[in-house]
Backbone as CSV, one residue per row, in Angstrom:
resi,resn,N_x,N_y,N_z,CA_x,CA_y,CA_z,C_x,C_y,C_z
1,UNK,14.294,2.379,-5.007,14.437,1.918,-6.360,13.524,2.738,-7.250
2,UNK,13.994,2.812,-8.751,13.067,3.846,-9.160,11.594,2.992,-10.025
3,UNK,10.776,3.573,-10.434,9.386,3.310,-10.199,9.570,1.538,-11.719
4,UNK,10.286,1.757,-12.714,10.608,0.872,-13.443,10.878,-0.342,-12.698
5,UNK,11.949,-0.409,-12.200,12.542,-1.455,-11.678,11.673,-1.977,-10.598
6,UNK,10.992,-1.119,-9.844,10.120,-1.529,-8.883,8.629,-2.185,-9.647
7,UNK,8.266,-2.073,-10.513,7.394,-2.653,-11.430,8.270,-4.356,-11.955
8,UNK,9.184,-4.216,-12.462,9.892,-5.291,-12.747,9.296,-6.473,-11.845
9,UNK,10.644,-5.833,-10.069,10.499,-6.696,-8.911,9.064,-6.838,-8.391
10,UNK,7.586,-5.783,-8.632,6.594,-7.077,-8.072,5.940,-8.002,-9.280
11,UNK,6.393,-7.572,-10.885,5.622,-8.488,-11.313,6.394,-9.790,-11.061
12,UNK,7.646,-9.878,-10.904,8.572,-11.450,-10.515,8.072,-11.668,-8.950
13,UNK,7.766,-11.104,-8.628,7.085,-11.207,-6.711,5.745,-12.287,-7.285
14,UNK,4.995,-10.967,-8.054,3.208,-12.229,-7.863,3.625,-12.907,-8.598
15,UNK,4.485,-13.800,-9.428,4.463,-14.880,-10.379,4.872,-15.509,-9.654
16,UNK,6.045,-15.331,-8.409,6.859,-16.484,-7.605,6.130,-16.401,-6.487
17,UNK,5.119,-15.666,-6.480,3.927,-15.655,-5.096,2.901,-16.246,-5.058
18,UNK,2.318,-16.329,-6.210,1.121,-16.845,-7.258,0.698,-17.805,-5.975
19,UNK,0.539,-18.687,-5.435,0.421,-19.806,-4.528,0.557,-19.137,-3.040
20,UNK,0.784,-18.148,-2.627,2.665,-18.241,-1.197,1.387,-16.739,-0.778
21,UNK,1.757,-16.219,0.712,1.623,-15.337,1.417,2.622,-14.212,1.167
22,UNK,2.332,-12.848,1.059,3.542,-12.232,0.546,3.551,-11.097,1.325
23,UNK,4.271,-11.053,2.560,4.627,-9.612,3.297,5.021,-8.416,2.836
24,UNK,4.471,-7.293,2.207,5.597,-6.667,1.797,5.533,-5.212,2.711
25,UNK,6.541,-4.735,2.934,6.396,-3.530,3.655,6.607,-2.199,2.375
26,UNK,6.162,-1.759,2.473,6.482,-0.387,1.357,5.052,1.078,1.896
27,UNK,6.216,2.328,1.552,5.305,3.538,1.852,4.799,4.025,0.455
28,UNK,5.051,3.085,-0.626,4.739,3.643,-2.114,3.427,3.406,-2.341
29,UNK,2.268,3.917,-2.298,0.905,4.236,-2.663,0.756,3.299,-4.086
30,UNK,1.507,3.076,-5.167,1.373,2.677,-6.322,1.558,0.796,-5.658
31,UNK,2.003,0.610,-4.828,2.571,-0.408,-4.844,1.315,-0.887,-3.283
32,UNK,1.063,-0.122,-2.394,-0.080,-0.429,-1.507,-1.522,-0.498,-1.766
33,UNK,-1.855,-0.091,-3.038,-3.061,-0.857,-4.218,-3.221,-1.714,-4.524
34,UNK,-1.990,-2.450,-5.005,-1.957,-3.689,-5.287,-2.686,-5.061,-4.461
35,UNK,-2.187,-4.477,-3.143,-1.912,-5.320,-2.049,-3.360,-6.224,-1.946
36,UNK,-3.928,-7.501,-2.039,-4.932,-7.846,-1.291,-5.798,-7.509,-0.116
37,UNK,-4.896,-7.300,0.872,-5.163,-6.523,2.301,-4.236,-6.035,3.052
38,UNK,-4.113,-5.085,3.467,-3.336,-3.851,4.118,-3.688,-3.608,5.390
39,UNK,-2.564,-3.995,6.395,-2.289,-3.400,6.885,-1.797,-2.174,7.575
40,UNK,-2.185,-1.321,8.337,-1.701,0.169,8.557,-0.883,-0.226,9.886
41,UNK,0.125,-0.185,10.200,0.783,-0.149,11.335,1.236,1.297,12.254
42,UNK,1.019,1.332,12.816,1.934,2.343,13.846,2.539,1.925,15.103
43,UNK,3.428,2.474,15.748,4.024,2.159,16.851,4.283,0.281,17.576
44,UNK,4.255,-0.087,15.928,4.463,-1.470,15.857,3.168,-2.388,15.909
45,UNK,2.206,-1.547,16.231,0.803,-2.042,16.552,0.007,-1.486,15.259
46,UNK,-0.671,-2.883,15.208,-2.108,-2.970,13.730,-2.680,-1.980,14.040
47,UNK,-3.358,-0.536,12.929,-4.429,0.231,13.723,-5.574,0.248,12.770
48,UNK,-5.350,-0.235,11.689,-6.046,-0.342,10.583,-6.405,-1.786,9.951
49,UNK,-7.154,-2.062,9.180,-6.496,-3.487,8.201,-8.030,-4.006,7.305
50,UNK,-7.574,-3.807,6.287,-8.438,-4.532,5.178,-8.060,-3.959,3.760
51,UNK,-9.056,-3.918,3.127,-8.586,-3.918,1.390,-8.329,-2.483,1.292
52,UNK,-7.732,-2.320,0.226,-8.290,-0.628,-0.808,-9.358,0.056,0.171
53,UNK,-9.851,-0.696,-0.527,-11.677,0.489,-0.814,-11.849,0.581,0.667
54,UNK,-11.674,-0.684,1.140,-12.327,-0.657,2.620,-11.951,0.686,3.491
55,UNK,-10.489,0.584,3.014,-9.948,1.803,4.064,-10.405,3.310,3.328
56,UNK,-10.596,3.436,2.270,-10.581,4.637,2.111,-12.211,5.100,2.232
57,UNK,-12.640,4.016,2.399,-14.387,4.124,2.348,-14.686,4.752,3.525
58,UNK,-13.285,4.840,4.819,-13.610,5.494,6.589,-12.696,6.676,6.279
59,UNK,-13.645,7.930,5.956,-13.236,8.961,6.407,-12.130,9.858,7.277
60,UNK,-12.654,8.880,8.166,-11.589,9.419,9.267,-10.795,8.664,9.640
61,UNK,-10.505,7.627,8.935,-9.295,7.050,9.075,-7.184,7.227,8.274
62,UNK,-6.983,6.472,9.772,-5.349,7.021,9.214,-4.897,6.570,8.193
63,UNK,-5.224,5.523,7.074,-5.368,4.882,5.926,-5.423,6.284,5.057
64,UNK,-6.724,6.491,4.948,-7.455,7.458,4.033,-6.777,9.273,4.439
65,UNK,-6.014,9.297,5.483,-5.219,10.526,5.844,-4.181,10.412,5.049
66,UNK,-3.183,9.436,5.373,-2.080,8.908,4.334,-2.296,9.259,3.154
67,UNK,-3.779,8.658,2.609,-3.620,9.005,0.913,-3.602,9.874,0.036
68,UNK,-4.663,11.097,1.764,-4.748,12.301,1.082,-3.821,12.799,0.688
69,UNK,-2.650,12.653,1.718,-1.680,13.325,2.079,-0.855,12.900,0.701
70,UNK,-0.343,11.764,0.415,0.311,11.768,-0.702,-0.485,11.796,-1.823
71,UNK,-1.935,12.048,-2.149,-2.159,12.688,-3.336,-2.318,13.928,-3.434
72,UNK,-2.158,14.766,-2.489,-1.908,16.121,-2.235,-0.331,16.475,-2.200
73,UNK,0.640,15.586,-2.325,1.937,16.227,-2.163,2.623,15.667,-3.785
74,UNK,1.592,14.517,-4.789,2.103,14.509,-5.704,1.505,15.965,-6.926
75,UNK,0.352,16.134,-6.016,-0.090,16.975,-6.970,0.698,18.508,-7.041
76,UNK,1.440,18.794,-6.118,2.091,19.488,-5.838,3.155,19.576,-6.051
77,UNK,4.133,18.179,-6.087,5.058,18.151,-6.724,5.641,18.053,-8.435
């Protein structure tokens, strides 16, 4: 969906979430900020998990690889 409409659908998400647990799966960086706490999954298994900052605060983690990686491929694009 493009980046509008996807703004639309989470501000109607946290208003009808406001109270509620909210799973969301997404690879969009704009939209995994948001998140309270994050999960990093691979091979179906947790390898990561806590806030923002937390993850990007470990260096060497696959969190903080991810981000490079897509703020290095927007800057590029």
């Amino acid at each position: 969906m493009d980046a509008r409409t996807e703004q639309r659908v989470l501000a109607n998400l946290a208003e009808w979430g406001r109270d509620r647990v909210i799973f969301l799966i997404t690879h969009r960086l704009s939209t995994i900020r948001n998140a309270d706490r994050i999960a990093l999954i691979e091979d179906g298994r947790i390898v990561e998990y806590g806030t923002h900052d937390q993850l990007i605060a470990d260096a060497d983690g696959r969190y903080r690889a991810f981000l490079d990686a897509e703020t290095v491929g927007s800057a590029t694009a």
